[in-house]
C-alpha positions in Angstrom: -46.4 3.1 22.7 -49.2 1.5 20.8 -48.9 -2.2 19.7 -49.0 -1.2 16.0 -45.8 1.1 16.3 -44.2 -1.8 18.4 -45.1 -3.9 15.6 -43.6 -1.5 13.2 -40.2 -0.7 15.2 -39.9 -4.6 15.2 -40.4 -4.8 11.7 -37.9 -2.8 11.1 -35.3 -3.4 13.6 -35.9 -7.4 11.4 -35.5 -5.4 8.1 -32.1 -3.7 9.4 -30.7 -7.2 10.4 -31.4 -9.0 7.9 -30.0 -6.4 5.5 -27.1 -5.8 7.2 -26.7 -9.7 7.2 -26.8 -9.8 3.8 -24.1 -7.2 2.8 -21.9 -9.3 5.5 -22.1 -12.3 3.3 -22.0 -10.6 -0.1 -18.5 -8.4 1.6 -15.5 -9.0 0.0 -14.0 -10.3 3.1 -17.1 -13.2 3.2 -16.3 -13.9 -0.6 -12.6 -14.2 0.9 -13.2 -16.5 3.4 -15.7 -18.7 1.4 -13.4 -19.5 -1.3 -10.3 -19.7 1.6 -13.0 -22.2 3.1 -13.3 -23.8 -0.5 -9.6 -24.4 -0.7 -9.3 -25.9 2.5 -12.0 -28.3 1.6 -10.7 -29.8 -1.9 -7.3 -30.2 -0.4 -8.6 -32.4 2.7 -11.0 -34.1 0.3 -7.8 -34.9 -2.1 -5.7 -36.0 1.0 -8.1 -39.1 2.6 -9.7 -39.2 -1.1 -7.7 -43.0 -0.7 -9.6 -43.6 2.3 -12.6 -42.1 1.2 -12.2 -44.8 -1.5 -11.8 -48.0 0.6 -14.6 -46.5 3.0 -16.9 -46.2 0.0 -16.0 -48.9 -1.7 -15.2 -47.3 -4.9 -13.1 -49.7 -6.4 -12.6 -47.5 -10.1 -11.1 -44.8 -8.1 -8.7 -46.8 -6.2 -5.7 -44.9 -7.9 -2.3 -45.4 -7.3 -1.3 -41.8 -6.7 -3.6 -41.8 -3.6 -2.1 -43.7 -2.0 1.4 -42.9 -1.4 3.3 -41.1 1.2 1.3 -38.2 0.8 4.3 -35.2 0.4 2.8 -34.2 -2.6 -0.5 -34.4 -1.4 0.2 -31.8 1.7 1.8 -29.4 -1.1 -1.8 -29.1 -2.0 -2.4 -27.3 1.3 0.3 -24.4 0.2 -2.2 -23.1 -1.2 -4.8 -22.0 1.8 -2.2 -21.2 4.1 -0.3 -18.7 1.6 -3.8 -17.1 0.4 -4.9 -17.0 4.2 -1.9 -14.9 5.1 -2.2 -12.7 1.9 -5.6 -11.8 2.1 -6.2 -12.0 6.0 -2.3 -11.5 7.6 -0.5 -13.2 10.0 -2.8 -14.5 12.1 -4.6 -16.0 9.6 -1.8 -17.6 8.0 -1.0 -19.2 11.6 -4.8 -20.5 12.4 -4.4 -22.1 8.8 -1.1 -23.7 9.7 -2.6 -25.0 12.7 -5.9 -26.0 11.2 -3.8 -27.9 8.7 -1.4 -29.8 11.1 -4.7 -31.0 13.0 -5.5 -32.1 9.5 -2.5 -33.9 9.0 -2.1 -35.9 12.8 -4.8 -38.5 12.1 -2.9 -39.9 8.6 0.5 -39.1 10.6 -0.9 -41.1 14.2 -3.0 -44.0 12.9 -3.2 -44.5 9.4 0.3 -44.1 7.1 2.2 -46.7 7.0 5.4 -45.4 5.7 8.2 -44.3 8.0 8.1 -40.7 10.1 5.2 -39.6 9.2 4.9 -37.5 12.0 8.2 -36.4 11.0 7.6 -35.5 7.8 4.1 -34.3 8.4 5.5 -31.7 11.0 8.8 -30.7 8.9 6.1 -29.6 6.0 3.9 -27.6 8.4 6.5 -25.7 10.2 8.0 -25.0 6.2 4.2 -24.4 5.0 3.4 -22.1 8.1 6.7 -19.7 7.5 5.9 -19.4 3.8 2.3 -18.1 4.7 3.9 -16.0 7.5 6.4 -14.3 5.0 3.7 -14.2 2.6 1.6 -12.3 5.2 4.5 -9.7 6.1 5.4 -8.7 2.6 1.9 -7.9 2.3 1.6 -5.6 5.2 4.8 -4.2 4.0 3.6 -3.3 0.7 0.0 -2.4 2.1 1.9 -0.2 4.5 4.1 1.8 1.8 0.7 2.0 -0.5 -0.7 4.1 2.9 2.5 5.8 3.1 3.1 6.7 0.0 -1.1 7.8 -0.2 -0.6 10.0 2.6 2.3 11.7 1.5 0.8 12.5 -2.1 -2.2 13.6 -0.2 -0.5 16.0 1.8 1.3 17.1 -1.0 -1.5 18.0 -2.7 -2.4 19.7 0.5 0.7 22.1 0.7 0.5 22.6 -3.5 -3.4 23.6 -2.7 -2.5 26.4 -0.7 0.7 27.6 -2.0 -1.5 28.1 -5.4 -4.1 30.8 -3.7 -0.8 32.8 -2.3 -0.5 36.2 -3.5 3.4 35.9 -3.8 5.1 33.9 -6.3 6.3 30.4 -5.3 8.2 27.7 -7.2 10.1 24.0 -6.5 12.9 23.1 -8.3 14.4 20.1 -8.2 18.5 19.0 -7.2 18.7 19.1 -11.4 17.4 22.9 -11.6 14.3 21.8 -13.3 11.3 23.6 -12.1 8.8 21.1 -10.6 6.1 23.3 -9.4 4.8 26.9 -10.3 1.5 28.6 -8.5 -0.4 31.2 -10.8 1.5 34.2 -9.2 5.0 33.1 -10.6 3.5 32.5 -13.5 1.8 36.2 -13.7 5.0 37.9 -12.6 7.5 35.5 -15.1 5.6 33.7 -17.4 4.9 29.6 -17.5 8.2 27.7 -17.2 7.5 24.5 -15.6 9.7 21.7 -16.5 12.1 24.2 -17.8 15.6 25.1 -16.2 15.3 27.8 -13.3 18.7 29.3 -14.9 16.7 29.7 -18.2 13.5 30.6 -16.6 15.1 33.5 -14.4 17.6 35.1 -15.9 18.1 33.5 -19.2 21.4 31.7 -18.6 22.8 28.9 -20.5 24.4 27.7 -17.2 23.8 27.5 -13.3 23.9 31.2 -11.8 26.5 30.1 -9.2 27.1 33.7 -7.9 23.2 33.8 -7.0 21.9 30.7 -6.5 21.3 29.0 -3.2 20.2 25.4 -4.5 22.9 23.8 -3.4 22.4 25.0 -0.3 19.2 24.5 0.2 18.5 21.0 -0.8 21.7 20.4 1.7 19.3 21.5 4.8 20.1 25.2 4.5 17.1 28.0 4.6 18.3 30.8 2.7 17.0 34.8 2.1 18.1 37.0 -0.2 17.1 39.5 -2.7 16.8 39.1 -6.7 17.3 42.3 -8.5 15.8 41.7 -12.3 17.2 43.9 -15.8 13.5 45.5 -15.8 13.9 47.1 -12.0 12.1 44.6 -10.3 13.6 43.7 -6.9 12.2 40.4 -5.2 13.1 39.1 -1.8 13.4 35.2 -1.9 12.7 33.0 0.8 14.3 29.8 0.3 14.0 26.4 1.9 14.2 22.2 1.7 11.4 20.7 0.5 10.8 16.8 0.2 8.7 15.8 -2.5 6.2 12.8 -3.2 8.9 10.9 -4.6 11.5 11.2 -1.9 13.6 13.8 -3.9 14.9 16.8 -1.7 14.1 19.8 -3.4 14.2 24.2 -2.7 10.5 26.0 -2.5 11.5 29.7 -3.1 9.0 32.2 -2.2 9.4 35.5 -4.4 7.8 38.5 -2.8 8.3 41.8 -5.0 9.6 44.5 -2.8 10.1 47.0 -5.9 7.5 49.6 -4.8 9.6 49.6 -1.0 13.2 49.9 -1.9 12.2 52.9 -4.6 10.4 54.7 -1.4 12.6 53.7 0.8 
């Protein structure tokens, strides 16, 4: 290899870094941790801000509230450990709560001079710590059932993909007899009836066909087969079977095959 493409490779292999680099730092997750950072900061700045003050000299700042026993002052630090465990999880949450106790020893060890201060300091953090822990949890719970409930619609739409390119009719009704689903060959063979009663839709009922119908049945676990045989001389063999849909409600997928042509042969 020539100097000049080695030159070149290493231009580029620079180029790649420092690109990949910057989308690092301009991630959401950077942008996360630079304001989690942030956070952290102010509230140790606002928690020694007294000392800061008699270090300093600052004698216009020596206020009264900063110098106190400093409960409300570690409430301040609520606030990075519950963001920490909502944005990052558990383990975040709990290198926050340990950050934070670290924060809180020299105050607790050598400077307050109120009583228990390590007591109080360590009651706080083990309270602070499960808040961002529960914080973290619910989180992942909810994160969890978004996936879930993703995944299911996605394979929903998956099934309803191919039952709409099958050459026999096919519809879902739901535990109320409403019709939740119809692909373009029930709709060919009976006409558009979604969201209308599959007792209307059928046969024109006013009521549940309770000599005929299987729904019960099938949204109870059962598979079911039997044969339809329409005012017009159409036969139809139905195949009938649960079906859980996207929102959790058990429903019957009935597959209507017309037969007509092979029972009048036969």
């Amino acid at each position: 290899m020539t100097s000049k493409g080695a030159g070149e490779d290493e231009m580029s292999k620079a180029t790649f870094d420092h690109q990949t680099t910057s989308a690092l730092l301009t991630s959401r997750n950077s942008r996360s941790f630079y304001l989690l950072f942030l956070l952290f900061g102010c509230c140790t700045l606002l928690y020694y801000f007294g000392e800061l003050v008699n270090f300093a000299g600052w004698e216009a700042l020596r206020w009264d509230f900063f110098y106190g026993v400093h409960d409300i002052h570690r409430l301040l630090f609520l606030a990075p450990i519950i963001y920490a465990g909502y944005i990052f999880g558990v383990k975040a949450a709990v290198i926050i709560t340990i950050v934070v106790i670290m924060t809180f020893l020299p105050r607790a060890l050598f400077i307050s001079p109120f009583p228990d201060p390590l007591l109080r300091t360590i009651l706080f953090t083990i309270i602070a710590g499960t808040i961002g822990y529960l914080t973290a949890k619910v989180r992942s719970e909810s994160e969890r059932h978004s996936r879930l409930e993703a995944l299911l619609i996605s394979e929903r739409d998956k099934l309803l993909g191919i039952l709409e390119r099958m050459e026999d009719g096919v519809f879902i009704t739901g535990p109320d007899y409403r019709i939740r689903f119809m692909n373009p060959s029930m709709v060919r063979d009976f006409g558009e009836g979604l969201g209308s009663y599959c007792y209307e839709y059928l046969h024109k009922f006013d009521y549940p066909c309770q000599q005929i119908c299987k729904l019960l049945n099938v949204i109870n676990g059962a598979v079911e087969r039997w044969e339809y045989n329409f005012p017009d001389g159409r036969t139809y063999e139905v195949l009938a079977s649960p079906y859980t849909d996207s929102d959790g409600t058990v429903c019957q997928l009935a597959i209507f095959r017309n037969i007509t042509q092979s029972k009048r042969s036969g």
